[in-house]
Structure formats: structure tokens, C-alpha cells
Legacy VTK file of the C-alpha trace (Angstrom):
# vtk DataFile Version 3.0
C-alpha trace
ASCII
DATASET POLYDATA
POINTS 324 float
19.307 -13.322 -4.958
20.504 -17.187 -3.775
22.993 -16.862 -5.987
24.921 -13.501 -4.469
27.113 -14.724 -1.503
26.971 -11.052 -0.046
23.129 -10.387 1.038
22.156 -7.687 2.801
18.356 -6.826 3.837
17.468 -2.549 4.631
14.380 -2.232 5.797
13.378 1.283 5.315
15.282 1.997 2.076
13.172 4.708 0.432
13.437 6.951 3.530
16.564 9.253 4.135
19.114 7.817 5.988
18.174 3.938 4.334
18.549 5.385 0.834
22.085 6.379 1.478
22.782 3.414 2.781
21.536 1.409 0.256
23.969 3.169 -2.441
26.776 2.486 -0.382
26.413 -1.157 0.377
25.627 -2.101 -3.353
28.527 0.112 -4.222
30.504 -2.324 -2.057
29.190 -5.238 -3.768
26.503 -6.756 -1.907
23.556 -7.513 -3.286
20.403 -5.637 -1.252
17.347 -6.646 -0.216
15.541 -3.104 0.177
12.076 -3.245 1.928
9.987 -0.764 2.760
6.171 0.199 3.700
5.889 3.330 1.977
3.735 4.624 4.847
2.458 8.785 4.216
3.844 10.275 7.363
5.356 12.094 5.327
5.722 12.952 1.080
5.417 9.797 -0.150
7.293 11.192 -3.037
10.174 11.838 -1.994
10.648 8.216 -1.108
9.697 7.145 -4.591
12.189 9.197 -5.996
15.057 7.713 -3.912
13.692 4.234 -4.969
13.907 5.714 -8.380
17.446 6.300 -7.806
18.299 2.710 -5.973
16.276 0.483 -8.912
18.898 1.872 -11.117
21.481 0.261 -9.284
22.950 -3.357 -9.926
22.086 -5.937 -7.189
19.239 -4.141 -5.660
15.872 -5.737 -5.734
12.782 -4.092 -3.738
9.890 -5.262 -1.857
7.366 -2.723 -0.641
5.929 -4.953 2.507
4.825 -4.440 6.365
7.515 -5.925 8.593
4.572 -6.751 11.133
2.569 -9.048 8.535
5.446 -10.341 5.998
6.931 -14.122 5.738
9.941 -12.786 7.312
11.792 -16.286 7.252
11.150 -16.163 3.742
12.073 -12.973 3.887
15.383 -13.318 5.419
16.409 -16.588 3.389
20.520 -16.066 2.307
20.371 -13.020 4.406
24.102 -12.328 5.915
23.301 -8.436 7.318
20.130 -6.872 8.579
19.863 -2.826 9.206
17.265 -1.830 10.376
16.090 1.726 10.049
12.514 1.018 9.047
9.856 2.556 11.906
7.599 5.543 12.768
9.862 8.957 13.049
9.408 12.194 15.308
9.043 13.680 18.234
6.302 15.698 18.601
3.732 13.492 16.505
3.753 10.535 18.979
1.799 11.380 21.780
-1.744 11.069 22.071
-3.736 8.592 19.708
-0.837 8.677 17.490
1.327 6.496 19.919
-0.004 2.945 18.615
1.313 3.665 15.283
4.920 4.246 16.910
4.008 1.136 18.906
3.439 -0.727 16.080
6.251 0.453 13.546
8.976 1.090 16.454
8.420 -1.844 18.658
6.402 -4.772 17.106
7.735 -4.718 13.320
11.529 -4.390 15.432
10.444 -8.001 17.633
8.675 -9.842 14.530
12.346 -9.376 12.582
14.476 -10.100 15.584
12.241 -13.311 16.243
12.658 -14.190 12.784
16.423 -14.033 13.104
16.283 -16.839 15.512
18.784 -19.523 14.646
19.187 -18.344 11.307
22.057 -20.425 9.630
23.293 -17.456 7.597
22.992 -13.916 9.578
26.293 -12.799 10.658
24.368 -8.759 11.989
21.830 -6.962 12.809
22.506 -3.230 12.786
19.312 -1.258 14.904
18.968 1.876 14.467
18.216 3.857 17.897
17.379 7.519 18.654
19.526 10.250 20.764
16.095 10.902 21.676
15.978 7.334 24.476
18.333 9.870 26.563
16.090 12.661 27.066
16.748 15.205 29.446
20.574 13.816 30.500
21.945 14.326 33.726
25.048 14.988 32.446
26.921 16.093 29.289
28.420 14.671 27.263
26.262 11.684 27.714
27.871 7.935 27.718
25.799 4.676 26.557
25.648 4.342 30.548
23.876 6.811 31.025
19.901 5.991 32.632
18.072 6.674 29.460
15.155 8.813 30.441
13.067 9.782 27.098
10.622 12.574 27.645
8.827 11.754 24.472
7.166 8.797 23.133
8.681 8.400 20.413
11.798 8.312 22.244
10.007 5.294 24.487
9.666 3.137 21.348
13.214 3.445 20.091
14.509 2.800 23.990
11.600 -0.438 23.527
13.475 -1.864 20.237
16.745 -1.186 21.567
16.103 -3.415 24.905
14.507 -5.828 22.416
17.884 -6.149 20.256
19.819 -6.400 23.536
17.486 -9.361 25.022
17.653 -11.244 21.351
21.212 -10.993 21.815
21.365 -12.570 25.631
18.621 -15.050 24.695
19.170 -16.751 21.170
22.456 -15.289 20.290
20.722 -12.438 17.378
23.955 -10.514 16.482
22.604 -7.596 17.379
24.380 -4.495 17.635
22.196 -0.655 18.161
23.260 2.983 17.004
21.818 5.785 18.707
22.225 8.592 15.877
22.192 12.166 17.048
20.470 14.474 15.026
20.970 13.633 11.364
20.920 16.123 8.391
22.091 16.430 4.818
21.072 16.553 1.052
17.735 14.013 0.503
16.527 14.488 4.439
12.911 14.432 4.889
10.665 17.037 4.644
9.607 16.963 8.175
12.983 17.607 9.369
14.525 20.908 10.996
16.991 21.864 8.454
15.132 20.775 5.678
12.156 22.816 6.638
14.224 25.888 7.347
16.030 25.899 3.851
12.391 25.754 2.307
11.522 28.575 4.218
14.508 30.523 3.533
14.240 29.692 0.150
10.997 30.306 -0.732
10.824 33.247 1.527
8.144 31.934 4.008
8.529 31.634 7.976
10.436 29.050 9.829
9.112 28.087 12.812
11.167 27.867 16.034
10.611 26.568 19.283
11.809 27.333 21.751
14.551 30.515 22.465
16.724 28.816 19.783
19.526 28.221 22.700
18.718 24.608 22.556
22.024 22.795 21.525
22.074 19.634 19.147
25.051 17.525 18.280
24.286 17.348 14.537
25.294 14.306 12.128
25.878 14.724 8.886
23.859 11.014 7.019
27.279 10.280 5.230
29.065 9.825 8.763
25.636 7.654 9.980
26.061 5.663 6.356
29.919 5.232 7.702
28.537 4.049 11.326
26.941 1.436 10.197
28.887 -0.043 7.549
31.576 0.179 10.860
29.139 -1.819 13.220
28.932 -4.616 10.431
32.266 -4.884 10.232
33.127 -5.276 13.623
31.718 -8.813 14.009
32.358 -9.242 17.763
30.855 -6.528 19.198
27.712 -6.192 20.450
24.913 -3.445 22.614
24.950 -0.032 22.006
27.109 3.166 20.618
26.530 6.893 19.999
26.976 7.436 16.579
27.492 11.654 16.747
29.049 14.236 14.456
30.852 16.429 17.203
29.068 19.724 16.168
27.386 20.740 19.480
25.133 24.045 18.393
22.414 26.136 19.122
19.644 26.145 16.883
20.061 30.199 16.852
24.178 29.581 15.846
22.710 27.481 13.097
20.373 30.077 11.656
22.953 32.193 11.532
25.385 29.868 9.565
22.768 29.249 7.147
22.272 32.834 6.718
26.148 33.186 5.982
26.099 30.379 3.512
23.158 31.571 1.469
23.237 35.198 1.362
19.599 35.065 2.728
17.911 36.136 5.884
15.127 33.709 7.920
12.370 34.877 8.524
11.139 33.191 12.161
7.818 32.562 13.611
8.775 32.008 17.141
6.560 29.269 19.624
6.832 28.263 22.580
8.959 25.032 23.752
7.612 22.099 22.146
6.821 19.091 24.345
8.831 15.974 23.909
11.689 17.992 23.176
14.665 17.245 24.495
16.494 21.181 25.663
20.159 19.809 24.917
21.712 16.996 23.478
25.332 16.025 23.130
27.493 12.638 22.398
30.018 11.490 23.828
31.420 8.880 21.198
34.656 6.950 22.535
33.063 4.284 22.939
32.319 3.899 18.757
35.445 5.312 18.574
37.272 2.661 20.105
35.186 -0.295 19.255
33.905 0.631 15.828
37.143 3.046 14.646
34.222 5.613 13.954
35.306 9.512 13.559
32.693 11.741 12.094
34.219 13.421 8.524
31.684 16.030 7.864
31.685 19.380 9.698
28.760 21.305 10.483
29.796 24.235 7.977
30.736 21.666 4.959
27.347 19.654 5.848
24.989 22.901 5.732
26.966 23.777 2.625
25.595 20.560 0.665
22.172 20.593 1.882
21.313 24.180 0.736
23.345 22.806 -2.434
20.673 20.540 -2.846
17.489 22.575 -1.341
18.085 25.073 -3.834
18.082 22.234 -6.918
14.807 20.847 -4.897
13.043 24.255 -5.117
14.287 25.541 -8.136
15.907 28.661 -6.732
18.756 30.841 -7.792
21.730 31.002 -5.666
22.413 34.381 -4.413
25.800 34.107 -4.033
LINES 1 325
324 0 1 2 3 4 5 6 7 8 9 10 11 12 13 14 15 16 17 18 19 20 21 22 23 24 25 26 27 28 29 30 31 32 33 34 35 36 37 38 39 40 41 42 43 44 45 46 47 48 49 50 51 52 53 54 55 56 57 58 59 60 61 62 63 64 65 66 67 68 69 70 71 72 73 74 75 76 77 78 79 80 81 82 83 84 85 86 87 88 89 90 91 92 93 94 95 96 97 98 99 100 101 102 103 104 105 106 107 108 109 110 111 112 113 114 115 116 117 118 119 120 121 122 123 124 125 126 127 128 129 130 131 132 133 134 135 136 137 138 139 140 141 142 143 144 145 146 147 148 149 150 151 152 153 154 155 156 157 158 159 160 161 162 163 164 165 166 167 168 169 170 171 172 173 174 175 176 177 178 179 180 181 182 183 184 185 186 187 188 189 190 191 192 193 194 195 196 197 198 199 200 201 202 203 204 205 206 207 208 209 210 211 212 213 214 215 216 217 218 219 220 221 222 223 224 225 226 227 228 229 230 231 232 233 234 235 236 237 238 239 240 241 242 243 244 245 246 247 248 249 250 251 252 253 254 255 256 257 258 259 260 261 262 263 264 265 266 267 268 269 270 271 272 273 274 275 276 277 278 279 280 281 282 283 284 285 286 287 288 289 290 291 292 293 294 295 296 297 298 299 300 301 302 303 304 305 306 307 308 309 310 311 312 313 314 315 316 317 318 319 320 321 322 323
């Protein structure tokens, strides 16, 4: 690793959005530092098969570790760019006992790596990745980085935590820090907890999908190549610093997406409706001029196209036919 001049450290590279960007930094020709905890919120398998996929690759070495308990400086030795997407996901598991685990992954793992970026001789960025979810209920759409970030979950509280965290490391010791609030990600590999991934399982294996809710809240939903594209942006764009939207442009309901899905697959979802979750946030929507401007971010991947690829890949997960 001392000997690449091009380091870059992911934490959280088995999970989803990490994965992908693992792939695309290596294919650019740094050599990657992937860490991750391989914590059981969720499959642990499907993690181990994207770190089946990265060990293949050339210049990509992994360490399974807990950012809260590691020799970071070590760590972080020849280091040049830190993303970090590591931390304790979802809305709806973070309240009640649960929240200490968010506190730990979200916010104290996030302040042991900024601390150890302190005067480091080599680290030229450190790419956070934040939550649509710090806005919560927004008093007004489409919602700027200005905004008064009001999260109505706890998990949302965390992410909003880091994010201040980045943003006094900055103002304090000089940590290049910049943060991406990512609305709503989807796409082939997301994790099984995940909306769309759980409602192409149930459409494919002909079980209910649960939906909270009337199905009239809107999302502005980000297909993970754009995120992968956000973030290779932000370390590219050396002077800049705080925080961005990083958004796809594809404001929908939840009920318009059914609907597409059912148009793309032939099938028809079955739904088990709830009521409104808490933590949930009713709508959420980007406005993204300021990545626009400062990063030269434009989502590529439309809503349609992006559905298209996951149930591509659902129906190679589940082993079911196409039906049309």
C-alpha cells in the first residue's frame, strides 16, 4: 500500500452504495483501503458477496475492523481520500433502545476518524456521507442546504450529529471535509432492507409488499451510479467545503412507483397497507444547484431506466423468469 501514490480509504465497502464505489475508484487507479464491520443489521451475505466481487479487483486490500476501536492513525498512514459511508442505516429501527447503536456507528466511529485526520501530512478529503433524512419535515420545497434541518427520526439526528462534526473538524483543524446528503438511493445490489428492493421480492416471488402510508408520499429517488458520480465530484473539487444535496430529480409518489414497476415487469403488487410509519419523513425533494454549480454534478439515470436495472437484477437474485 506505501508504495501506491493514489490511496484511498472506504469505510463501509461491503454495503451498497460503498461497493459501487469501491469499483469505481480502483477502476480509476487508486489503490483502496476498504474497511468495514460487517455488522448483521442486515444479510450479512449480501455484503460478503460484494467483497467477493471487490477482492477480485487489483489494488484493493480489505480490513474488516470497528472504526470506534481501530489504530486509525495507523489506519490512515499514506491515506490521500477518506469516504465515509460506514454507520448504522434506517429510519424506523432507531428509536427506542436501538438508538445507542446509531449513536455509536453514526456519531462516535464519524468523530474517532475525523480526530484521527488531525494534521495528517497526506489527506487531501474527506467525503461524509449525510442523509436527506437531517431535513425532515421541510418547510419548503424544494429544500436548499439552508434550510433549518429538522429530522423527525433518530436516525436522521445521528447523520445531522456527523455532519456538524465534519463541519467543526473543518473550522477547527482544517479536516478537508466536505458532506453529501443523498436522497433516497436505489439500484441493482441495494440492501435488502430497502423499499424497492423489498417490493421487487415481493412482486417477484408473489408475496405482499408492505406500504405505509396512502402511498402519496413523494421521494426524490437517486439512482447509486449518480451517488458513485457525487462523490468522485466532491473529491475532485479540492476547494470546496460543507454540505450539498446529492439528488436524482425524480420527485414521485410511492403509488406512481408501484405502478411503473408494474409496467416494467408485467406483474401486479400485491399490497398490505399500514398505517404512516413514524420517523418518516411525508415528502422529500432536492434542490441541487448548489452541487450543480460547485461540484458540476447532474444526475444521468432516470427513474424509468433505474427501475429497469434493478428488476434486471432482482429477477437474477431470485431466480425468476421474466414475463415479458
Amino acid at each position: 500500500m506505501t508504495e501506491q501514490k493514489n490511496v484511498a480509504l472506504v469505510t463501509g465497502c461491503a454495503g451498497f452504495i460503498g461497493s459501487r464505489l469501491t469499483e469505481r475508484l480502483v477502476g480509476l487507479g487508486y489503490s483502496v483501503l476498504g474497511v468495514d464491520a460487517l455488522r448483521d443489521a442486515y444479510d450479512v451475505s449480501f455484503k460478503r458477496q460484494n467483497l467477493d466481487t471487490l477482492e477480485a479487483l487489483p489494488g484493493f486490500r480489505f480490513m474488516q475492523i470497528e472504526l470506534e476501536s481501530a489504530d486509525l492513525p495507523k489506519l490512515l498512514k499514506d491515506v490521500r481520500m477518506v469516504f465515509h459511508l460506514a454507520g448504522q442505516a434506517g429510519v424506523r429501527a432507531s428509536w427506542g433502545n436501538h438508538f445507542q447503536v446509531y449513536l455509536r456507528d453514526n456519531v462516535m466511529a464519524t468523530q474517532c476518524l475525523l480526530e484521527a485526520c488531525v494534521n495528517h501530512p497526506t489527506l487531501e478529503r474527506f467525503v461524509f456521507s449525510s442523509s436527506s433524512s437531517v431535513y425532515g419535515n421541510a418547510e419548503q420545497l424544494p429544500v436548499t442546504e439552508d434550510v433549518l434541518p429538522q429530522p423527525v427520526s433518530p436516525y436522521g439526528v445521528t447523520k445531522l450529529g456527523a455532519e456538524h462534526l465534519c463541519t467543526l473538524y473543518q473550522k477547527a483543524y482544517s479536516v478537508p471535509t466536505v458532506s453529501l446528503r443523498y436522497f433516497t438511493v436505489y439500484g441493482p445490489c441495494q440492501r435488502p432492507d430497502m423499499a424497492f428492493h423489498i417490493l421487487f421480492k415481493s412482486l417477484l416471488t408473489n408475496t405482499p409488499f408492505v406500504l405505509f402510508g396512502d402511498g402519496e408520499q413523494t421521494r426524490d429517488f437517486t439512482f447509486v451510479s449518480d451517488i458513485v458520480e457525487a462523490n468522485i465530484l466532491a473529491m475532485q473539487a479540492r476547494d470546496t467545503s460543507g454540505v450539498f444535496n446529492i439528488a436524482g430529480g425524480s420527485r414521485v409518489s410511492l403509488n406512481e412507483v408501484i405502478k411503473a414497476v408494474e409496467h416494467i415487469s408485467g406483474r401486479k403488487v400485491i399490497l398490505d397497507r399500514r398505517d404512516h410509519a413514524r420517523g418518516d419523513a411525508r415528502h422529500t425533494w432536492a434542490d441541487t444547484h448548489k452541487a450543480q454549480k460547485q461540484l458540476g454534478y447532474k444526475p444521468q439515470v432516470a427513474l424509468q431506466d433505474g427501475l429497469a436495472m434493478e428488476y434486471e437484477w432482482a429477477t437474477r437474485l431470485y431466480g425468476v423468469e421474466k414475463t415479458k
